[in-house]
N, C-alpha and C positions, 0 to 999 in steps of 0.2 A: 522238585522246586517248582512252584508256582510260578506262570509268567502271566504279569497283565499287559495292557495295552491301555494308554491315555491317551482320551478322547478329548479335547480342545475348542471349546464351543462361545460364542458368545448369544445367548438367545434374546430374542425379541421380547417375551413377558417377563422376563429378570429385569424388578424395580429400581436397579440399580446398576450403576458405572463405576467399576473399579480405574479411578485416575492417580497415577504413578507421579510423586513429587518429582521428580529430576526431568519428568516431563514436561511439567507446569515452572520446572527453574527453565529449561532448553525453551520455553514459549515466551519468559518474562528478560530473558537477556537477548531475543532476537527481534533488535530494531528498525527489522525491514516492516515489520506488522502491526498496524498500528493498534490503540488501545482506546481511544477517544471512543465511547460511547456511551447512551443512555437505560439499556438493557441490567448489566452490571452482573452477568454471567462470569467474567472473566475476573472480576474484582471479589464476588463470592468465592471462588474457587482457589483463586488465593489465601485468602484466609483459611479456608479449610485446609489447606494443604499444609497448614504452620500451626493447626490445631494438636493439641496431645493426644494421642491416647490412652497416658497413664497420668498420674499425679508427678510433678515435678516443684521444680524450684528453680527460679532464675535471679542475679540479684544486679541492680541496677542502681545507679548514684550511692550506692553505698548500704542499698535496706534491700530485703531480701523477698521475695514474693512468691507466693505458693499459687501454683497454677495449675487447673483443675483439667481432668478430662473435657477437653472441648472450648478447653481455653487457650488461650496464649497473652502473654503480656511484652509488648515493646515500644521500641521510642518511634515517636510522631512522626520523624526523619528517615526512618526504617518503611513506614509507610507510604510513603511519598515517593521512594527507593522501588518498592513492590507495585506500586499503583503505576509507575511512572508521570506523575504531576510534579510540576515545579513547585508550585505552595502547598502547607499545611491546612491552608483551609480547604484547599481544593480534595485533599484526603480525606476531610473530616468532615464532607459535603458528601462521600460517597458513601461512609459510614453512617451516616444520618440515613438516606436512599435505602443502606439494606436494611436498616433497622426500624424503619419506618414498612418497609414487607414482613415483617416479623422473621426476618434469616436470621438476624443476629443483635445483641446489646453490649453495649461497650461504656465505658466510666473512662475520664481522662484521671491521670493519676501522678503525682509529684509536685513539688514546690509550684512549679513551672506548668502545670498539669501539661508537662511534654513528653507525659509516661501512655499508654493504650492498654487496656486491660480489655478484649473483644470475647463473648461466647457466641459458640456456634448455636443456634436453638436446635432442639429435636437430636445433637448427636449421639446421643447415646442408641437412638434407637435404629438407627443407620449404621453405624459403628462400633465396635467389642469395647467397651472401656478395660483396660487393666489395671486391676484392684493393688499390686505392686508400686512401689514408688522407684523411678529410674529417671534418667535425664533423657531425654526423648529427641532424637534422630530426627533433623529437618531435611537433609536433603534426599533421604533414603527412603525406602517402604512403599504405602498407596493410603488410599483412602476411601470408602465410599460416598459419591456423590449421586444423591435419589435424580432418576430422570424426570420425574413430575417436578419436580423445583426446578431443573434446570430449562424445562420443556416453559415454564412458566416465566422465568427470567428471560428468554429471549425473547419472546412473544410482547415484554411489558415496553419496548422503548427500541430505536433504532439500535441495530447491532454493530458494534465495530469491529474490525477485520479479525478483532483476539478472540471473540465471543464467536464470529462465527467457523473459525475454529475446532474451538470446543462442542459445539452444537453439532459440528460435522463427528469430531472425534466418539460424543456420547452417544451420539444416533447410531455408531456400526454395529453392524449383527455381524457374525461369521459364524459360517457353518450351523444354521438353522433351518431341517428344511421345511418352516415355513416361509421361510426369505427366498422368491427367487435370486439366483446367482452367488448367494450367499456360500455357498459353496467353492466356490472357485477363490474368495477372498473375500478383507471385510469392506464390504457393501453397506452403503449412507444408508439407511431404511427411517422415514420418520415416523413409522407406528401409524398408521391409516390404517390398519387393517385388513388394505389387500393384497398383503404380501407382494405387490412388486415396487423393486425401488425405481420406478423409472421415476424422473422430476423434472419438472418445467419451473423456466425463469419466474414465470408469475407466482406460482406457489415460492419458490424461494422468497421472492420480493415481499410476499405479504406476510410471511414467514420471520424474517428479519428488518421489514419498517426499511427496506431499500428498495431503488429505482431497482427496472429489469436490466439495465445497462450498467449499472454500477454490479449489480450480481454477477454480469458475466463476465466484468473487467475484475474483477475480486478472485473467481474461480480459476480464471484463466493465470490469474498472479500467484494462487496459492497452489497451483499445478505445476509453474515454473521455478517455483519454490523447492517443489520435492513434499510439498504435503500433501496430495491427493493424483490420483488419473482420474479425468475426466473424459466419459467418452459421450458423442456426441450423433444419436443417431437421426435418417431425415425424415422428413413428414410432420406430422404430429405425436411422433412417439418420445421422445422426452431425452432426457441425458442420465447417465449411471455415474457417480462418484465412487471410487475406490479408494479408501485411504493407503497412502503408504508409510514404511514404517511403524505400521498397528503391531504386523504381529510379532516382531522384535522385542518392540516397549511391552506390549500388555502379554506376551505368554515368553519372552526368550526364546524363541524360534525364526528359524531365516522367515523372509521376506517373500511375497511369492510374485511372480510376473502374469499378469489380466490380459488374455489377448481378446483384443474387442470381438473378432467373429467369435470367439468361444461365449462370450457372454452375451453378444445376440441368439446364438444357437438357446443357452439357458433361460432366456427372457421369451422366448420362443416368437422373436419380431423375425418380419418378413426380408428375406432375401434379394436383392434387385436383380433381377437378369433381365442382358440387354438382346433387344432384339434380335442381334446381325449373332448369324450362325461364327462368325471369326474369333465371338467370345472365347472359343473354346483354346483356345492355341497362348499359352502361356508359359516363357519360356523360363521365367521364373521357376516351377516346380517340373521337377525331373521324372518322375514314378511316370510309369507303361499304365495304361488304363484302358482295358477293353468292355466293350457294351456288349450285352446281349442284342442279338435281333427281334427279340421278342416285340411287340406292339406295344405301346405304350402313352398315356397320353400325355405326360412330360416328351421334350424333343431328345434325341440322342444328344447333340450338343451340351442343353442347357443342364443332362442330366451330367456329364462331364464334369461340366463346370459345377458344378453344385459338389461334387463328390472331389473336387481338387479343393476347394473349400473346406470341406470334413478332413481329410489328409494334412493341411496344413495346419488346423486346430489340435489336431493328436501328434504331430509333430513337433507342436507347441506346447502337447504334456508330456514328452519326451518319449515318446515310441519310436526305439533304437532304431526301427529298421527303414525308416521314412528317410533319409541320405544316402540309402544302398542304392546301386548300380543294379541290383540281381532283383529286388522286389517288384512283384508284377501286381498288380491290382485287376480284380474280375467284378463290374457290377451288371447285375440281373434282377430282373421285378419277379417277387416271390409267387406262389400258385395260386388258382383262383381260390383256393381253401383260407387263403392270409385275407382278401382283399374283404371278405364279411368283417372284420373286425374293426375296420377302420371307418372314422368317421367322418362325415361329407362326403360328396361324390366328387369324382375326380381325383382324388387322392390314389396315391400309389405308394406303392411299399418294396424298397430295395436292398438286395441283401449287398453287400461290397465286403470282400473276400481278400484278401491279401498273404501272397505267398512265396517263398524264397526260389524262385526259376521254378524248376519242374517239379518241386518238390511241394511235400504236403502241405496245406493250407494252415498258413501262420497266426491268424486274426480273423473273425467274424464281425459285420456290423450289420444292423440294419438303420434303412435310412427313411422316414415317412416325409413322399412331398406332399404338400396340400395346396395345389393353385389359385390362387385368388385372381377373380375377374375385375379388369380395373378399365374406366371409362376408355374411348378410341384416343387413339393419339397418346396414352401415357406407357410405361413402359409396363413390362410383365414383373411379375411376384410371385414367388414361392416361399408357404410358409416355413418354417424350418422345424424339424420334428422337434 
């Protein structure tokens, strides 16, 4: 018997976002977020997610209508319903807006022209049409929505809290290793290029046609929400968004928990260690940790502390033995034969060893610091390998 093994990816040059309808109903019945804007991300994205995939038939006031892959036909009140606006013209103001971008064309239709007959443009080529004739599943399935259209509708008009959302939802990579941290969970990446998702408030704001204070007050609301961790690191280095519940909805797999030193260590930002040798004494993590006497130009303390750091990251990917009473940790800077390899001066390379009392060595790591020199008066920094 053959065994495989599936591998779970969302990559960064995949032209497309597979967006799950009963996602886009859980986004359209939840009234803490608002919907009011000029972008019209989130008004697209509903329509697509009511479009057919195959040939159907719906029948309304009494006459029956045949609706085409990429279409869909309903009443004006249904829109309004979906859109969240109190008037029909206000629906029918937003439908003009997509269809004036060329997303989509629409025909009013019935006595009353109180009927919506909308096509998606371009579906078919984004999309599988099925040549079958069936009644077609709205609240169930996915759909593709290309990311250059949607990368394009944010950009066109201020984003409102629904859109920016979705812009967070289509921008995740997971497990791509050109994404830093992407690894660890799915990480906002918005396609720059440099593979790192760090982000700054000002790129957000010019991003979505909002203040930087309104960005942070949005983030911060849609963190307390349960839609994203936001972490937030200091300096100049920027903040990482994780969404959660990505990988639930888009693969049916639990959920994974982000712990921030782990995704500084991946992003490979700098460490703060403070001055005063007392750093070291934390009473918080339990694990024995002896240093070599060897020389070194890291201090024995800050090396401690940097390696109580590492321990609680791996304890945090679930390495059983980091709660034991009997685990002893050993760190020591490797032979002068390791230190050619590395680059910059100053840097040092430590091996940390971990093993159950006296017995044989349960775990290997090594650990690269790279000291950065920072003006008088500021604190010390080591890079994190």
């Amino acid at each position: 018997m053959v065994n495989y093994q599936l591998e779970l990816q969302q990559l960064v040059d995949y032209p497309r976002c597979r967006v799950y309808r009963d996602f886009i109903r859980i986004l359209m019945a939840d009234r803490s977020i608002r919907t009011g804007g000029s972008s019209g991300l989130f008004y697209f994205t509903v329509l697509c997610s009511y479009a057919n995939f195959r040939t159907s038939y719906r029948r309304l006031d009494g006459i029956s209508y045949t609706v085409y892959p990429g279409e869909w036909v309903c009443r004006l009140s249904e829109l309004t319903q979906w859109f969240r606006v109190r008037f029909h013209h206000s629906a029918l103001a937003i439908l003009d807006g997509l269809q004036e971008k060329n997303l989509i064309c629409y025909t009013r239709l019935g006595r009353k022209r109180q009927l919506v007959r909308f096509s998606i443009r371009g579906w078919h080529r984004h999309n599988t049409v099925l040549d079958y004739n069936c009644p077609c599943q709205k609240e169930t399935g996915f759909f593709f929505l290309p990311v250059s259209i949607a990368a394009d509708l944010i950009r066109s008009g201020r984003a409102s809290e629904m859109d920016v959302v979705l812009d967070l939802w289509i921008s995740a990579i997971y497990k791509d290793n050109r994404v830093l941290g992407s690894q660890l969970g799915p990480v906002v990446y918005l396609r720059n290029g440099t593979g790192n998702p760090l982000l700054n408030y000002t790129e957000l704001s010019q991003r979505w046609g909002l203040s930087r204070s309104t960005v942070g007050r949005l983030l911060k609301k849609l963190s307390d929400l349960d839609y994203l961790s936001l972490m937030s690191f200091p300096g100049r280095s920027g903040s990482v968004i994780y969404l959660r519940s990505y990988l639930s909805t888009m693969f049916q797999i639990s959920d994974t928990m982000v712990d921030k030193d782990e995704v500084a260590l991946s992003l490979h930002l700098n460490a703060d260690i403070p001055d005063s040798d007392t750093a070291t004494q934390d009473p918080d993590v339990a694990p024995e940790i002896s240093v070599s006497s060897e020389p070194a130009s890291v201090s024995k303390p800050h090396m401690i502390l940097l390696a109580r750091k590492v321990l609680q990251i791996l304890g945090a990917q679930g390495l059983p033995c980091f709660h034991c009473s009997r685990i002893r940790y050993r760190l020591y800077p490797l032979s002068d034969d390791c230190k050619g390899m590395l680059e910059g001066a100053g840097s040092v390379r430590l091996r940390l060893e971990a093993s159950c009392g006296t017995r044989r060595t349960l775990y290997r790591f090594e650990l690269t610091l790279r000291p950065i020199t920072q003006p008088e008066g500021g604190s010390s920094h080591v890079k994190r390998p």
